[in-house]
C-alpha positions in Angstrom: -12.1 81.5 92.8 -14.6 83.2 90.6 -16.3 84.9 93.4 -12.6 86.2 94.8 -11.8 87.4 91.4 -14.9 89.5 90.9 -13.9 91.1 94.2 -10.9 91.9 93.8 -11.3 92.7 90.4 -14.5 93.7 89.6 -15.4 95.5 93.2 -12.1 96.7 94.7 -10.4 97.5 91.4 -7.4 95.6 93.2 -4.5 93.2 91.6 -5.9 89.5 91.6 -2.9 89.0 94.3 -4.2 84.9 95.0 -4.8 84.6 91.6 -1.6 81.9 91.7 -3.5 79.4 93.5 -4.3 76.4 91.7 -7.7 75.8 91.0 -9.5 72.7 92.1 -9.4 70.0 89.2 -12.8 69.0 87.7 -13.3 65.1 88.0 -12.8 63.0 85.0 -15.1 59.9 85.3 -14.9 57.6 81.8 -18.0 56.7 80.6 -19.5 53.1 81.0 -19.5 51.1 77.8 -21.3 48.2 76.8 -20.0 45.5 74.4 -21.4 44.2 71.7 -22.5 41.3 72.6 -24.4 43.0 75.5 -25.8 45.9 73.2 -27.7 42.8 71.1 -28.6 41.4 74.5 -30.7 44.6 75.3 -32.0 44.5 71.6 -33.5 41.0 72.5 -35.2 42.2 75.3 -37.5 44.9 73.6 -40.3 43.2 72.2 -41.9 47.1 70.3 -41.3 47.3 67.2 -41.0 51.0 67.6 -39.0 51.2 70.5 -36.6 48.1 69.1 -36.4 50.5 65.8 -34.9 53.5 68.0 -32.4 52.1 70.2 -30.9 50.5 67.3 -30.8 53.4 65.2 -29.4 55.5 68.0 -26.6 52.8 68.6 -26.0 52.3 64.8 -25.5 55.9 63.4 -24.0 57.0 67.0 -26.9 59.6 67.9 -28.0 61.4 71.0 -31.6 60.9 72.2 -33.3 64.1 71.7 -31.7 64.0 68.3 -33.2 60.3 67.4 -36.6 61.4 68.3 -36.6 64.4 66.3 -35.2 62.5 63.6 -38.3 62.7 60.2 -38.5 60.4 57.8 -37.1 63.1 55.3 -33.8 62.9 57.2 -33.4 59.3 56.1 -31.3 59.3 52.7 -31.6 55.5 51.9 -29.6 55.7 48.9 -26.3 57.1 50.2 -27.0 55.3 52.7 -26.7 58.4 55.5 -28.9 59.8 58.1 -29.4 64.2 58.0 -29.2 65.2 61.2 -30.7 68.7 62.2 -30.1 71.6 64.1 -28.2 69.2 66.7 -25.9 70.8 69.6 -24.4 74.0 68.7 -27.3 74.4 66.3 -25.0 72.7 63.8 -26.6 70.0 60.9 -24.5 66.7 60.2 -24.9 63.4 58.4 -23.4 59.8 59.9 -24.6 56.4 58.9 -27.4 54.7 58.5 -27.0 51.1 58.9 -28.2 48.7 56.4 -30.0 46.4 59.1 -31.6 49.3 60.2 -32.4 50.5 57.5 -34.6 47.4 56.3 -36.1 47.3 60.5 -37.2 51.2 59.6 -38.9 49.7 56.2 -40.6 47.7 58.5 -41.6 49.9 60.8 -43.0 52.1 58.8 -45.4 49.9 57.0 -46.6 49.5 60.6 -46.7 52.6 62.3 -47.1 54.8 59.2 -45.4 57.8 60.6 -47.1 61.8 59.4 -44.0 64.2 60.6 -41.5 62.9 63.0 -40.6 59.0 62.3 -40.5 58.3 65.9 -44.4 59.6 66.6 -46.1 59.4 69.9 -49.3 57.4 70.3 -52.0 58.7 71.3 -50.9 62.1 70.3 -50.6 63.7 74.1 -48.8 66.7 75.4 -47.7 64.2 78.1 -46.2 61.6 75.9 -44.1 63.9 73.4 -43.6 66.9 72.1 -45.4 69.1 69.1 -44.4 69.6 65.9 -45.4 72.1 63.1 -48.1 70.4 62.1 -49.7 69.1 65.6 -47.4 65.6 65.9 -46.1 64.4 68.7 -42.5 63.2 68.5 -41.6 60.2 71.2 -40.5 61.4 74.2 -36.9 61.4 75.5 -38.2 60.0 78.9 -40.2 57.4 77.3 -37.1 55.6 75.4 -34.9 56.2 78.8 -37.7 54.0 80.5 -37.8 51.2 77.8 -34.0 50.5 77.9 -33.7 50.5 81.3 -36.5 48.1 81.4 -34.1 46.6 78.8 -31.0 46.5 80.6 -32.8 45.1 83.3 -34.1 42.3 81.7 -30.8 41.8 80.0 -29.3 41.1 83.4 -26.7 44.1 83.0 -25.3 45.5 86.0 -23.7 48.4 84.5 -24.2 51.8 84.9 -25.7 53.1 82.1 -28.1 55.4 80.1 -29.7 55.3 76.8 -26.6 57.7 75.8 -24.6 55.0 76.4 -25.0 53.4 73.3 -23.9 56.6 71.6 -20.4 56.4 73.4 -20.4 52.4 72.6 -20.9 53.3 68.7 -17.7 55.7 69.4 -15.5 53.1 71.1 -16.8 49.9 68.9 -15.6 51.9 65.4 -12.7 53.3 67.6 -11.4 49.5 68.4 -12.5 48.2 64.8 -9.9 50.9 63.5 -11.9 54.0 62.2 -9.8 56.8 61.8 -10.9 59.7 65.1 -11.6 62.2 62.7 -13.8 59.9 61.3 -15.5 59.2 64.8 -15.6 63.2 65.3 -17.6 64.0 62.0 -20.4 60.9 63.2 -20.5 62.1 66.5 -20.7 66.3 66.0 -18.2 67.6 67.9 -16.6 70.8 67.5 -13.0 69.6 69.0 -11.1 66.9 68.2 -10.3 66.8 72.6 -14.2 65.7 73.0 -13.7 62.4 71.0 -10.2 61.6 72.1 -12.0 60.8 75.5 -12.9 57.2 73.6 -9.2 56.1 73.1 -8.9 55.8 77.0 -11.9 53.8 77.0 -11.2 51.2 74.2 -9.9 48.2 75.0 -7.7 48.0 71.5 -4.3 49.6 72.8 -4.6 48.2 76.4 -5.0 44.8 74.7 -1.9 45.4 73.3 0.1 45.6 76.4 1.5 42.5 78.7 1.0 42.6 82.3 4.9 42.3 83.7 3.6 39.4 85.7 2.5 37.5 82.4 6.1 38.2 81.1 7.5 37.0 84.2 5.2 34.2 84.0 6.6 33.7 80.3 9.8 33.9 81.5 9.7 31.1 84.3 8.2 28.8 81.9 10.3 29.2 78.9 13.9 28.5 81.4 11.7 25.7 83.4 
């Protein structure tokens, strides 16, 4: 359609005369989601205290995966309890939570790995294992979690389709179905329109729990008049 617009348009100077016909629509696949109960199952399979450290923080404050391993140990605000997240999509900063729990694994953690820059450093400091900071650290790299929970899921025995981003859309649907508000969900997450998030109320299983199958009322029925 593009193409036949630019020439007509753009080449011929001519009325888009075709421009009534409907364009193809894009495919709207809903993401996989993982419950909770299978979320801790993947925990329990990652023996790294490092690598334990980041999947949870990325499923706990809802973050995307090139934004958790950027993350510094200045972003972490343990007394408001909030993480700062910088110069994420659109270039835009943005706090969301920072869970307790985590909180005291990060504690942890950092006794352990003693992090310089980034909190999630790579070891040994490689161009192949991460990338560079201002002051010559390596952050974790993105593939290098990816690899660790599917090694994860694996082990876990999940069957499900799914990606270290994943968790980020589980964070979304688990507050969405323990009744935080959307706008809420929006703010967490970063997203500019309000149309981005609502793609988590067709994924939760709190209003669809809500509705009876007609056979189950049928069911009802025949059993209440037997």
């Amino acid at each position: 359609m593009n193409v036949l617009r630019f020439l007509y348009v753009e080449l011929y100077k001519l009325p888009f005369v075709i421009g009534s016909i409907p364009r193809p629509k894009r495919a709207r696949k809903l993401p996989d989601i993982l419950s909770p109960e299978e979320v801790m199952s993947i925990f329990d399979c990652v023996d790294n205290l490092k690598h334990q450290s980041i999947l949870m923080l990325i499923y706990s404050a809802g973050l995307r995966i090139g934004e958790a391993v950027r993350i510094k140990a200045t972003d972490i605000d343990s007394k408001r309890k909030l993480i700062h997240i910088r110069n994420a999509k659109g270039k835009k900063d943005r706090y969301t939570l920072l869970s307790e729990f985590v909180l005291e694994k990060l504690r942890l953690y950092y006794k352990e790995y003693k992090p310089k820059e980034f909190l999630f450093e790579a070891c040994p400091p490689n161009r192949f294992f991460g990338r560079r900071g201002g002051n010559g650290r390596v952050h974790l790299a993105e593939r290098s979690v990816q690899n660790v929970f599917q090694r994860a899921v694996e082990k876990a025995g999940i069957k499900k389709k799914v990606t270290v981003h994943t968790l980020r859309h589980s964070f979304a649907t688990h507050l969405l179905e323990g009744g935080t508000d959307l706008r809420y969900i929006q703010e967490l997450l970063g997203h500019s329109s309000s149309k981005t998030t609502e793609i988590y109320t067709h994924v939760s299983k709190k209003s669809i729990e809500k509705i009876i199958s007609p056979l189950d009322k049928a069911m009802l029925i025949k059993n209440e008049t037997a």
